[in-house]
DRENKEGU-487663 format. One record per atom (N, C-alpha, C, O): residue number from 0; residue in three letters; chain; atom name; x, y, z. Coordinates in Angstrom, 2 decimals, padded with zeros to 5 digits. Example, Ala and Ser with C-alpha at 12.3 -4.5 7.8 and 13.67 -1.06 7.14 Angstrom:
  nr rest kette atom       X       Y       Z
   0  Ala     A    N  013.19 -005.69  007.80
   0  Ala     A   CA  012.30 -004.50  007.80
   0  Ala     A    C  013.20 -003.30  007.80
   0  Ala     A    O  014.24 -003.32  008.46
   1  Ser     A    N  012.85 -002.25  007.08
   1  Ser     A   CA  013.67 -001.06  007.14
   1  Ser     A    C  012.90  000.03  007.87
   1  Ser     A    O  013.41  001.14  008.04
END
This chain:
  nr rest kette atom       X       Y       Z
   0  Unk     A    N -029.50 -005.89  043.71
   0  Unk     A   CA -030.16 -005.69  042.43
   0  Unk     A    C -031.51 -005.02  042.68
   0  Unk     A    O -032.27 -005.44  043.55
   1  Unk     A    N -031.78 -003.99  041.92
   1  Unk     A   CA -033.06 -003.41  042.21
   1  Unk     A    C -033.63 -003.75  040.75
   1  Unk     A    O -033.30 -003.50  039.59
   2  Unk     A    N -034.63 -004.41  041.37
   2  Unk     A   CA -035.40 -005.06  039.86
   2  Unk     A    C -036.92 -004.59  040.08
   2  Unk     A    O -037.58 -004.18  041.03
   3  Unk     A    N -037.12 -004.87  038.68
   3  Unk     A   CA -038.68 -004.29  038.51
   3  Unk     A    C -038.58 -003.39  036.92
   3  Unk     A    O -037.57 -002.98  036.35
   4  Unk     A    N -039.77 -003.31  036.58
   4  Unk     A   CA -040.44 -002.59  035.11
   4  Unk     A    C -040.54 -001.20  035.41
   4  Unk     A    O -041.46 -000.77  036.09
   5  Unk     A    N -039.72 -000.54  034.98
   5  Unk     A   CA -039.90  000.89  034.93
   5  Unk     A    C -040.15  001.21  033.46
   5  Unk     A    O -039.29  001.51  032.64
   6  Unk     A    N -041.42  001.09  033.25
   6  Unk     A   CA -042.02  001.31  031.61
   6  Unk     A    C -041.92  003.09  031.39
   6  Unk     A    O -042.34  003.89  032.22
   7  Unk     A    N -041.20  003.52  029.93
   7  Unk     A   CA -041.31  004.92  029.73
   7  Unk     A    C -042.16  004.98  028.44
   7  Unk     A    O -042.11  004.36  027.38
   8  Unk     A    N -043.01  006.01  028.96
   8  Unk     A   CA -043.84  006.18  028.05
   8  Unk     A    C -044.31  007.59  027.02
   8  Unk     A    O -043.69  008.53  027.52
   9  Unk     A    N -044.71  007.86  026.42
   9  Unk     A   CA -045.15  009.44  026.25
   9  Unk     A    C -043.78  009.79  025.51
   9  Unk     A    O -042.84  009.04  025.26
  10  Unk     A    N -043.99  011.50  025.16
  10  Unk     A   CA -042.67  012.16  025.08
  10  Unk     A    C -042.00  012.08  024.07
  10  Unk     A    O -042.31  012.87  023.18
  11  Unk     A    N -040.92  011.18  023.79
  11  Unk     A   CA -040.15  011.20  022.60
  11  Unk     A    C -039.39  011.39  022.96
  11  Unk     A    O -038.52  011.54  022.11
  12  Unk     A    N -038.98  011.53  024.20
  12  Unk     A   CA -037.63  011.60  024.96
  12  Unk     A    C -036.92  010.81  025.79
  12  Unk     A    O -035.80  011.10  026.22
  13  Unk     A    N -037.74  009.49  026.11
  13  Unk     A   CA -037.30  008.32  026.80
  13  Unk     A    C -035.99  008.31  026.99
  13  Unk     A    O -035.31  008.44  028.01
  14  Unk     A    N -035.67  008.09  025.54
  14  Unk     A   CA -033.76  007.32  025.62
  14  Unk     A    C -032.76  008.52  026.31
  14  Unk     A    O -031.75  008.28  026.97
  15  Unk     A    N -033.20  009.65  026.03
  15  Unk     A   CA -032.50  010.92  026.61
  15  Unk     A    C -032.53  010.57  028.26
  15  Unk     A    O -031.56  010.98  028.90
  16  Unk     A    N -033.51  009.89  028.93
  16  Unk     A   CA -033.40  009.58  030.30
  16  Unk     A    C -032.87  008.78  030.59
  16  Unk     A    O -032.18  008.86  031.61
  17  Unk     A    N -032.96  007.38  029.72
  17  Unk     A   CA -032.02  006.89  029.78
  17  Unk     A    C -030.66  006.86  030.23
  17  Unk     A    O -030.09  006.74  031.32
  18  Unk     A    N -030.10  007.10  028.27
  18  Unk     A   CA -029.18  007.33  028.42
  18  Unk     A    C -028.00  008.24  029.23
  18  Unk     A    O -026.83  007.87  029.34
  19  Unk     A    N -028.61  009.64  029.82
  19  Unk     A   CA -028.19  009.87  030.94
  19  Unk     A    C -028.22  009.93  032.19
  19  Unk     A    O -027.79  010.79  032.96
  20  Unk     A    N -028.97  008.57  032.46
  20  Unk     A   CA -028.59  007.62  033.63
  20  Unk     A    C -029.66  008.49  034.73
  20  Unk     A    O -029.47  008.29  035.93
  21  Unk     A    N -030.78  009.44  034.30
  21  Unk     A   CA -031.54  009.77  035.17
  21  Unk     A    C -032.31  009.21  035.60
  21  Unk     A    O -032.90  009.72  036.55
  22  Unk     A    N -032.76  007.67  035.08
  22  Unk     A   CA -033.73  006.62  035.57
  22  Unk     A    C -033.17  006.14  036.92
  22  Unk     A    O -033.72  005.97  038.00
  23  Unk     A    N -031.74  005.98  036.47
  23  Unk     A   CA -030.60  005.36  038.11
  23  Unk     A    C -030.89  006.50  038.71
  23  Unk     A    O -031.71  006.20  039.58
  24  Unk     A    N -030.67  007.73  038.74
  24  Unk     A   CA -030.57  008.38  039.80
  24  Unk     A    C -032.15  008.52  040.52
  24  Unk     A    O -032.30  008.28  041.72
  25  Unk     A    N -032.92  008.80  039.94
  25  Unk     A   CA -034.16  008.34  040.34
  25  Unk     A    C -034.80  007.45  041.35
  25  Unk     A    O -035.65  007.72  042.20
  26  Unk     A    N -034.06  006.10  041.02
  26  Unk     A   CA -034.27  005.27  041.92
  26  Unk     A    C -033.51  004.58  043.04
  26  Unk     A    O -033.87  003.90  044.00
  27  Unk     A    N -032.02  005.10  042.47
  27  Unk     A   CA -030.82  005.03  043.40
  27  Unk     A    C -030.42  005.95  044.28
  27  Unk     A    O -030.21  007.13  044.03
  28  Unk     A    N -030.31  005.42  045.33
  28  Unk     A   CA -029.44  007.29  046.50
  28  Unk     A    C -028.21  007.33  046.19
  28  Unk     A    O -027.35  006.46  046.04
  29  Unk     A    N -028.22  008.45  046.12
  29  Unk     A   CA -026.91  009.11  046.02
  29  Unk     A    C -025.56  008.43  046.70
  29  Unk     A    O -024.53  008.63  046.04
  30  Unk     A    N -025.44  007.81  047.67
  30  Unk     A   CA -024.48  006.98  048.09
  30  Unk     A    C -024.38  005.55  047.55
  30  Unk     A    O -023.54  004.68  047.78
  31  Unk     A    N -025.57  005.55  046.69
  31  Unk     A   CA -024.94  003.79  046.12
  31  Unk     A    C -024.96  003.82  044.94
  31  Unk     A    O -025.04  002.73  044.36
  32  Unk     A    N -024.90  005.10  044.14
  32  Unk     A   CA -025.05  005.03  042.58
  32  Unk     A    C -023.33  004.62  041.97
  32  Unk     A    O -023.22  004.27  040.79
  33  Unk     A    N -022.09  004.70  042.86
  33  Unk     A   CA -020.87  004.56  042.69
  33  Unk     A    C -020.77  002.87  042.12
  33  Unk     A    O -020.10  002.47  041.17
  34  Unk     A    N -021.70  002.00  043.07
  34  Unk     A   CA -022.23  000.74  043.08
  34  Unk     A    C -022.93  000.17  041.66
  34  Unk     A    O -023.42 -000.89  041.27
  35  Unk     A    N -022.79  000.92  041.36
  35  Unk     A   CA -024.38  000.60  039.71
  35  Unk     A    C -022.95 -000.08  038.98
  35  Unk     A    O -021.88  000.48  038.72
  36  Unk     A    N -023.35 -001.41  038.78
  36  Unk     A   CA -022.73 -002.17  037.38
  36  Unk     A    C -023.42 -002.05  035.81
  36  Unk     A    O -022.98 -001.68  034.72
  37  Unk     A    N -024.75 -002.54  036.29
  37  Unk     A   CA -025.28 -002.79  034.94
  37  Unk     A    C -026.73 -001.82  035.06
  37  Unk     A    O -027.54 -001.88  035.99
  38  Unk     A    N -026.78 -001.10  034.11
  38  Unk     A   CA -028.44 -001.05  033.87
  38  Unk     A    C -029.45 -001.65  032.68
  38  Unk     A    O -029.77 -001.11  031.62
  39  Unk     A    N -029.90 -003.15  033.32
  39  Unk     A   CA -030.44 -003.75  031.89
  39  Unk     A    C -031.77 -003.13  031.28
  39  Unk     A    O -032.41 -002.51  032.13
  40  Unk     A    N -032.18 -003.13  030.37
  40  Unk     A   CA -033.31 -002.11  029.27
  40  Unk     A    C -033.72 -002.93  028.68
  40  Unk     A    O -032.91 -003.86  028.70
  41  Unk     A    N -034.78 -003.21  027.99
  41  Unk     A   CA -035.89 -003.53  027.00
  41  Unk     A    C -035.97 -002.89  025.91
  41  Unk     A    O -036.65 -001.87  026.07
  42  Unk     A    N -035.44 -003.06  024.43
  42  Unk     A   CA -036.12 -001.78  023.62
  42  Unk     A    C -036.41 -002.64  022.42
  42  Unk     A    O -035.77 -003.49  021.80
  43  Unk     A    N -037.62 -002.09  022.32
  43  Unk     A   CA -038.59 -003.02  021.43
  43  Unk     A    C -038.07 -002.21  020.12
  43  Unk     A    O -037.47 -001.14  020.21
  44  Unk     A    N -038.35 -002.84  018.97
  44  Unk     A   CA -038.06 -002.56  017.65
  44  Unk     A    C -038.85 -001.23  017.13
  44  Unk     A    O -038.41 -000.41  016.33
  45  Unk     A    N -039.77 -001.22  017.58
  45  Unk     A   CA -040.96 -000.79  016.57
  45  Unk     A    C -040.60  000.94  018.21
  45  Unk     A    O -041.35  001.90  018.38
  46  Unk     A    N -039.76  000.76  018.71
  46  Unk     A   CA -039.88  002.10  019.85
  46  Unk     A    C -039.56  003.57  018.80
  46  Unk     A    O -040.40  004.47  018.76
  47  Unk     A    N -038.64  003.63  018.23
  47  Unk     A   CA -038.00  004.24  017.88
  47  Unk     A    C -036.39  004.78  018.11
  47  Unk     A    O -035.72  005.57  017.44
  48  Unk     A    N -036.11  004.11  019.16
  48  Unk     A   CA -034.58  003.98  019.89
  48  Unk     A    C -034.08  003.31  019.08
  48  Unk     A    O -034.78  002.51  018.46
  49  Unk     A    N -032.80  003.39  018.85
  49  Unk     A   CA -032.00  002.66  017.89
  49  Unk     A    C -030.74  001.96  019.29
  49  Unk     A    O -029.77  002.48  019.86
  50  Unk     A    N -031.25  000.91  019.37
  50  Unk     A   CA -029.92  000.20  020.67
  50  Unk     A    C -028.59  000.62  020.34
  50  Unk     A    O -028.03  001.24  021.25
  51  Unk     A    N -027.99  000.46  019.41
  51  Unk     A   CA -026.55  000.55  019.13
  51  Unk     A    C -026.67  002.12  019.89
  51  Unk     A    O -026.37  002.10  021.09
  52  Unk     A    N -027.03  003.34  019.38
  52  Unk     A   CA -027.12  004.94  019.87
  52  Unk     A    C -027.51  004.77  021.58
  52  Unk     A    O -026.78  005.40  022.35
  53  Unk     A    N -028.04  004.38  021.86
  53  Unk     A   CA -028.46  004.12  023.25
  53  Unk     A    C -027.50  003.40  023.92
  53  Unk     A    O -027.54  003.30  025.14
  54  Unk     A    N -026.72  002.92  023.29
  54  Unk     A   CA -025.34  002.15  024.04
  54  Unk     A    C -024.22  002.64  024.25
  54  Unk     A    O -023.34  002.48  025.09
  55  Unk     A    N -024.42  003.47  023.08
  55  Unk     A   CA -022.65  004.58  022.91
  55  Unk     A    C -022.98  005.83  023.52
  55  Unk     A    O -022.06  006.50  023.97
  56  Unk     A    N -024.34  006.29  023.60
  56  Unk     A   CA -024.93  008.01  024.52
  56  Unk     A    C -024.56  007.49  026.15
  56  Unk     A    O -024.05  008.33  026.89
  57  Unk     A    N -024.79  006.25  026.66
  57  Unk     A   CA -025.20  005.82  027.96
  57  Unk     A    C -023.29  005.87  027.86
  57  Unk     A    O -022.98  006.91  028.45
  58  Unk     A    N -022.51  005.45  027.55
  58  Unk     A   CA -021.38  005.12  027.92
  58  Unk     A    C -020.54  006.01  028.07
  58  Unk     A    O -019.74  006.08  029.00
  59  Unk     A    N -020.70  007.09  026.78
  59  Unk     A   CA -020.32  008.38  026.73
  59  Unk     A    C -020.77  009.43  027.80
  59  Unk     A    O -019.94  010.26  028.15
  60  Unk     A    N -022.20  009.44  028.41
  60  Unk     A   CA -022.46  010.56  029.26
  60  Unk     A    C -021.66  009.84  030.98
  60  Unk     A    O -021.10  010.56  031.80
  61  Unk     A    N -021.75  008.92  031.06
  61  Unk     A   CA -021.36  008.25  032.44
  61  Unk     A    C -019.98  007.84  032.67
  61  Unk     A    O -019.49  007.35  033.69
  62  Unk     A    N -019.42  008.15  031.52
  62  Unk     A   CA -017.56  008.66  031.50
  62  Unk     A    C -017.31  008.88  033.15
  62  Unk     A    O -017.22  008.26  034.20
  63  Unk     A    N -017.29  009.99  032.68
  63  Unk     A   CA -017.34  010.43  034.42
  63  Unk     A    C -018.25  010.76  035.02
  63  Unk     A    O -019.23  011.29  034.52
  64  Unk     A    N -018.06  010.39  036.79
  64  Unk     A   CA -018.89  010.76  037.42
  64  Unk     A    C -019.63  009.58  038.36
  64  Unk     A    O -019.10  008.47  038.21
  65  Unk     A    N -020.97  009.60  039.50
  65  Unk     A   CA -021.11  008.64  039.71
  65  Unk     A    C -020.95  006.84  039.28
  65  Unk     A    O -020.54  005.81  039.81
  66  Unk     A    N -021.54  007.27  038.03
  66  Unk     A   CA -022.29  005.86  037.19
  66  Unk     A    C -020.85  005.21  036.71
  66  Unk     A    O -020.72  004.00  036.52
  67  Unk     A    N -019.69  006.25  036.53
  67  Unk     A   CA -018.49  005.60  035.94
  67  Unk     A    C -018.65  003.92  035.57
  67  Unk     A    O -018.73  003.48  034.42
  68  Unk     A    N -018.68  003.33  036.50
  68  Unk     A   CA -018.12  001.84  036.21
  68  Unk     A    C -019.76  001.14  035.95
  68  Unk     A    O -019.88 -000.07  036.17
  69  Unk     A    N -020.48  001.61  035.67
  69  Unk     A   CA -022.11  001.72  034.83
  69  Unk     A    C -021.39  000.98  033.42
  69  Unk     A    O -020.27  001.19  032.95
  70  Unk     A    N -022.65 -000.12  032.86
  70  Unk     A   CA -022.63 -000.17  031.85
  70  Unk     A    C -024.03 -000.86  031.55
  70  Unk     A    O -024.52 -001.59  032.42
  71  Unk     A    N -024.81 -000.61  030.11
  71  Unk     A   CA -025.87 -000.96  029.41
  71  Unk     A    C -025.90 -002.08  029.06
  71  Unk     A    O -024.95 -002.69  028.57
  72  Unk     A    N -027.46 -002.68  029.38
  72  Unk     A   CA -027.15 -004.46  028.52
  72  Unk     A    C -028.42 -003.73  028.19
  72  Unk     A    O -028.99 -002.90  028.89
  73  Unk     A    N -028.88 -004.34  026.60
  73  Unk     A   CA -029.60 -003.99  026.07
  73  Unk     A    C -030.56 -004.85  025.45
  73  Unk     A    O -029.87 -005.06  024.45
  74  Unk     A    N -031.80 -005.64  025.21
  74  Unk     A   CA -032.29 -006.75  025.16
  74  Unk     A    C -033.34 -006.24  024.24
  74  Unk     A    O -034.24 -005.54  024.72
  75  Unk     A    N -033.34 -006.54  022.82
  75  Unk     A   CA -034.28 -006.08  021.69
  75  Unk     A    C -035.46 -007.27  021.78
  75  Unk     A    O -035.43 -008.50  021.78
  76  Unk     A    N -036.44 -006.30  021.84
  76  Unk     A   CA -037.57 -006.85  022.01
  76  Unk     A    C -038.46 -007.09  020.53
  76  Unk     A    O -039.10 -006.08  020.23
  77  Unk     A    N -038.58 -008.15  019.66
  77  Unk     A   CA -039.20 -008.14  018.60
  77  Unk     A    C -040.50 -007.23  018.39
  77  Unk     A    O -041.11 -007.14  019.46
  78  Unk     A    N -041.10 -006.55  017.36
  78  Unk     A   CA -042.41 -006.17  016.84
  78  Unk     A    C -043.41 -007.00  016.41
  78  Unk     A    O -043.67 -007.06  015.21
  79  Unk     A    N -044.14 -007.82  017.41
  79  Unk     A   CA -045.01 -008.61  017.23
  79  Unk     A    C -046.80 -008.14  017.10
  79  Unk     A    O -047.31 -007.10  017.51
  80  Unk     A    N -047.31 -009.04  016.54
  80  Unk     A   CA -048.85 -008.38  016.79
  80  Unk     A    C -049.64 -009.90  016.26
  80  Unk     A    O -049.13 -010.92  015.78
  81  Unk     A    N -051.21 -009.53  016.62
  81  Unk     A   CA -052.26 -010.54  016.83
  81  Unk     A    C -053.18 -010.16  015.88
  81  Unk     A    O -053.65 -009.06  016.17
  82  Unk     A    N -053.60 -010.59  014.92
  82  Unk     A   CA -054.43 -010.58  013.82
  82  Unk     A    C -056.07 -010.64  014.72
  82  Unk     A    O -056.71 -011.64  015.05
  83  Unk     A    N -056.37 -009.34  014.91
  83  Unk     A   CA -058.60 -009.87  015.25
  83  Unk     A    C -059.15 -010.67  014.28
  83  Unk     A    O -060.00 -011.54  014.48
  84  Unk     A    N -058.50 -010.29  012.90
  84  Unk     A   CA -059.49 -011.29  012.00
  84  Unk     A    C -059.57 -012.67  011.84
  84  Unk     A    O -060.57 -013.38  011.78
  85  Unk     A    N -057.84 -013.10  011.75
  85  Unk     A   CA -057.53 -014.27  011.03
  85  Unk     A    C -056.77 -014.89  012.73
  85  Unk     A    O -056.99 -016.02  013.16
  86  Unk     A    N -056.21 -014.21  013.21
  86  Unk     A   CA -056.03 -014.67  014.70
  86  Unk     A    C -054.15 -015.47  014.45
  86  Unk     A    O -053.73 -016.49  014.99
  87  Unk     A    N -053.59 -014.80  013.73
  87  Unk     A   CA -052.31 -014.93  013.22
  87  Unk     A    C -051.44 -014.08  014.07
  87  Unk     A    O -051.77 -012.92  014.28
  88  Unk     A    N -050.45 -014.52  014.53
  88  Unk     A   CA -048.90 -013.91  015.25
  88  Unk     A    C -047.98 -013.60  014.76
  88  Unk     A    O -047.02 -014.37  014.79
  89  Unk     A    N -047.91 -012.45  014.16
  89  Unk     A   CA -046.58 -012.93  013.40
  89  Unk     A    C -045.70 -011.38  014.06
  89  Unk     A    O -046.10 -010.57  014.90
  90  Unk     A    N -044.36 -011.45  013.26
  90  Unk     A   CA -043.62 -010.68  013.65
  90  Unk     A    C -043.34 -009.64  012.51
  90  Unk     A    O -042.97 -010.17  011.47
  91  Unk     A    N -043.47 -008.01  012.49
  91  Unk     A   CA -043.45 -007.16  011.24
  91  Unk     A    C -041.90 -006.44  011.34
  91  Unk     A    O -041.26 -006.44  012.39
  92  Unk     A    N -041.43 -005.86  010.15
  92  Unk     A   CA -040.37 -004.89  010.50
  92  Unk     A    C -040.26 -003.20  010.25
  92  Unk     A    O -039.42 -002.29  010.23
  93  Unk     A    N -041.77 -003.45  010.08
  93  Unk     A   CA -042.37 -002.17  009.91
  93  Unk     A    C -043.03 -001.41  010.70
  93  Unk     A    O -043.58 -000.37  010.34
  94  Unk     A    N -043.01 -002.01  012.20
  94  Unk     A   CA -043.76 -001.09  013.23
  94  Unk     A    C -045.60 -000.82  013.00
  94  Unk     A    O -046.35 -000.31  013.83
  95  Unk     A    N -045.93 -001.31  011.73
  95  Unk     A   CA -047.25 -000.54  011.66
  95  Unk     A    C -048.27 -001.75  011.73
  95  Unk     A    O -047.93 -002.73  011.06
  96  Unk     A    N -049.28 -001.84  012.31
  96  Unk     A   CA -049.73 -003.13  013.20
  96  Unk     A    C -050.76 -003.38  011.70
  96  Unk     A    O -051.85 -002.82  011.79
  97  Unk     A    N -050.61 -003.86  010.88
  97  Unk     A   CA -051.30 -004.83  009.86
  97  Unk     A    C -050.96 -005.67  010.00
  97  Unk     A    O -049.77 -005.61  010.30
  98  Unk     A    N -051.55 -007.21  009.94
  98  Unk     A   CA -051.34 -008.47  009.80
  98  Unk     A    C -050.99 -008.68  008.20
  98  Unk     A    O -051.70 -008.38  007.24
  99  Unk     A    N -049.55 -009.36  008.22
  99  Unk     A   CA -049.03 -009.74  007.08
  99  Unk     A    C -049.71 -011.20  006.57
  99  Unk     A    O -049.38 -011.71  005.50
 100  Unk     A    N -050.51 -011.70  007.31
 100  Unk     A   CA -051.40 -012.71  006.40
 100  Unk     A    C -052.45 -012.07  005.92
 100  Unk     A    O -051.91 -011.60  004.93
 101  Unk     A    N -053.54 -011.70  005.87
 101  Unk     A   CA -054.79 -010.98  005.62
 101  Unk     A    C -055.30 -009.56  005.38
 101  Unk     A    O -056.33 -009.14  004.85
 102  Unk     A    N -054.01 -008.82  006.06
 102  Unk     A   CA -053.72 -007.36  005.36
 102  Unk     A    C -054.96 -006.80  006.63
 102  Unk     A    O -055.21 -005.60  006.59
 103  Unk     A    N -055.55 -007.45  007.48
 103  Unk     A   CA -056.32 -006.64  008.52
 103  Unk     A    C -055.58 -005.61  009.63
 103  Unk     A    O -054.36 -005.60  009.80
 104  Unk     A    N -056.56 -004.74  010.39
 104  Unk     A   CA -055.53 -004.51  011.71
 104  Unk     A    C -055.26 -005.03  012.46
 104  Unk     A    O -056.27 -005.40  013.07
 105  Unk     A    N -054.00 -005.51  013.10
 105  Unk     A   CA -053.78 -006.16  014.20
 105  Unk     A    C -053.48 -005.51  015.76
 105  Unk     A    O -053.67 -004.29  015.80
 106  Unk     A    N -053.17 -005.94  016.63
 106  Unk     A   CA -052.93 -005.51  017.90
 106  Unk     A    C -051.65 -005.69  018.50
 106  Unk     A    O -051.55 -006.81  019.01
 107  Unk     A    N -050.72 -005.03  018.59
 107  Unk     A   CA -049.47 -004.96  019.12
 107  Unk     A    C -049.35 -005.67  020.26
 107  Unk     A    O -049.79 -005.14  021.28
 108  Unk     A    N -048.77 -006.94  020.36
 108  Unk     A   CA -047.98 -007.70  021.38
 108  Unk     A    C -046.98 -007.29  021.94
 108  Unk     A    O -046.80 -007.33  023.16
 109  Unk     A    N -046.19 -006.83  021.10
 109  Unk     A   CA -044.55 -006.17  021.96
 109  Unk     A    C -044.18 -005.46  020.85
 109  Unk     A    O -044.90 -005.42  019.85
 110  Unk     A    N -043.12 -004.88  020.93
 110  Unk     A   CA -042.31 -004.02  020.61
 110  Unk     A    C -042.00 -002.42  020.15
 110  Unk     A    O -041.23 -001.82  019.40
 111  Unk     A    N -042.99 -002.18  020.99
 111  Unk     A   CA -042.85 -000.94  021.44
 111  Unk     A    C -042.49 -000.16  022.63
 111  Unk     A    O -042.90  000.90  023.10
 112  Unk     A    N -041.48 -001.13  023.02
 112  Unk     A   CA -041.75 -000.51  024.77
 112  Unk     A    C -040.06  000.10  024.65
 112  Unk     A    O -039.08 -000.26  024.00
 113  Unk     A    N -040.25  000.89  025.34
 113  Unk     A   CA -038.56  001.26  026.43
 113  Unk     A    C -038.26  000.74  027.92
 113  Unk     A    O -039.30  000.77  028.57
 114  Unk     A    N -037.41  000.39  028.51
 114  Unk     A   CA -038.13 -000.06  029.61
 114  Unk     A    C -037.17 -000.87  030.61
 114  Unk     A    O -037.05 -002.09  030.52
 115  Unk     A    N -036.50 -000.12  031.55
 115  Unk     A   CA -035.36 -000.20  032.39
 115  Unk     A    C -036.43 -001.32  033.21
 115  Unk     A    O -037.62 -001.11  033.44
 116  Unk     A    N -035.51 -002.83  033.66
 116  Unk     A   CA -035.53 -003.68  033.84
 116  Unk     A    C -035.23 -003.98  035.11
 116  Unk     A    O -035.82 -004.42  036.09
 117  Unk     A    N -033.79 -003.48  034.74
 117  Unk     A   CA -033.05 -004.24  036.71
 117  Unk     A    C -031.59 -003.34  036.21
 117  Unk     A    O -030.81 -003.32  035.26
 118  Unk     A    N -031.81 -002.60  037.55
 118  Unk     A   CA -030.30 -002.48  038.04
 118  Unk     A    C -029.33 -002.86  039.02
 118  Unk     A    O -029.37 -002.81  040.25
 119  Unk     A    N -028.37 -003.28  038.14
 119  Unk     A   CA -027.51 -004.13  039.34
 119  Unk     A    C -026.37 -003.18  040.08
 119  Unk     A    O -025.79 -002.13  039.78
 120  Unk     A    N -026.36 -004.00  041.10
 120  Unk     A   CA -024.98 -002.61  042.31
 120  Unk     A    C -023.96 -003.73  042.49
 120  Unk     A    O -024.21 -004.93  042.41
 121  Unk     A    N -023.08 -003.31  042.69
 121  Unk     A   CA -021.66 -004.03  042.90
 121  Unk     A    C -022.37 -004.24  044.55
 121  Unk     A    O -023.25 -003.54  045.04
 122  Unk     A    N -021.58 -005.57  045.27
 122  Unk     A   CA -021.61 -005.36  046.44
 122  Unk     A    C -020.71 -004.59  046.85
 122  Unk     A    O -019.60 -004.43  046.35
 123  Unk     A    N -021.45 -003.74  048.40
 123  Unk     A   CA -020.22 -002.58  048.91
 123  Unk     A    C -018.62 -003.49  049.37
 123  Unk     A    O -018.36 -004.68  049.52
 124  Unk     A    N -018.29 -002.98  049.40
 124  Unk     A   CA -016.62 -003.49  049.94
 124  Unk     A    C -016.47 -003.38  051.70
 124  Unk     A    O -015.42 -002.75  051.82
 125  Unk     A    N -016.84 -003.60  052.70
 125  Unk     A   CA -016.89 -003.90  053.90
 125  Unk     A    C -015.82 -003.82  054.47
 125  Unk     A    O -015.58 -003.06  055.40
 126  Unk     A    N -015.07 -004.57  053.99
 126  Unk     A   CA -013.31 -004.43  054.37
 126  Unk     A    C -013.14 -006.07  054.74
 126  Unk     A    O -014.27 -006.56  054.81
 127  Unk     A    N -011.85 -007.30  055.06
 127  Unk     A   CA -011.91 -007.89  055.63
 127  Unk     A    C -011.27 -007.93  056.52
 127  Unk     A    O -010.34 -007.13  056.66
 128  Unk     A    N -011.51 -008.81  057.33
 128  Unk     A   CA -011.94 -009.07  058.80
 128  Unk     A    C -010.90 -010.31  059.72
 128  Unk     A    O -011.17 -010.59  060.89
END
């Protein structure tokens, strides 16, 4: 398992890397990308990725080819934020950081991120013995 936060940022093109599996190749060599089971992701609400599209692009481009036996777990991250004024948590479905108690600005806790997690590899097959 190669784990760790690979946060994407900038652009407007994140899920496009994603979804065609250029984050794996990136961090995978070329001889163990055959190995890739899962690539788990983060996608916060408020990102602009729509998970369901990011599930069916990733499955569809990796048809064939290395990643074949590749598949997406996808883990929605709520749109949360912190009230400076009133000091309230709450959760919006509107992406736009006002606090729904007091109508002040608030500060984004989560859900904006994209954000490849952990990828898992099949173990190699060795042969037995």
């Amino acid at each position: 398992v190669l784990a760790g936060d690979h946060v994407l940022h900038g652009g407007g093109h994140q899920d496009v890397a994603v979804f065609r599996g250029e984050i794996v190749f990136d961090h995978v060599p070329a001889p163990q990308r055959p190995l890739v089971r899962t690539v788990r992701v983060r996608v916060g609400a408020a990102s602009g990725v729509v998970p369901e599209s990011l599930e069916f692009c990733f499955s569809a481009v990796v048809v064939e080819g290395p990643l074949a036996s590749a598949r997406i777990e996808i883990e929605s991250v709520p749109f949360v934020l912190r009230c400076g004024a009133c000091g309230a948590e709450t959760s919006a479905e509107s992406g736009i950081p006002i606090c729904a108690n007091c109508g002040s600005p608030a500060e984004i806790l989560s859900g904006t991120e994209l954000q490849v997690k952990e990828i898992e590899l099949a173990e190699p097959f060795t042969g037995a013995s």
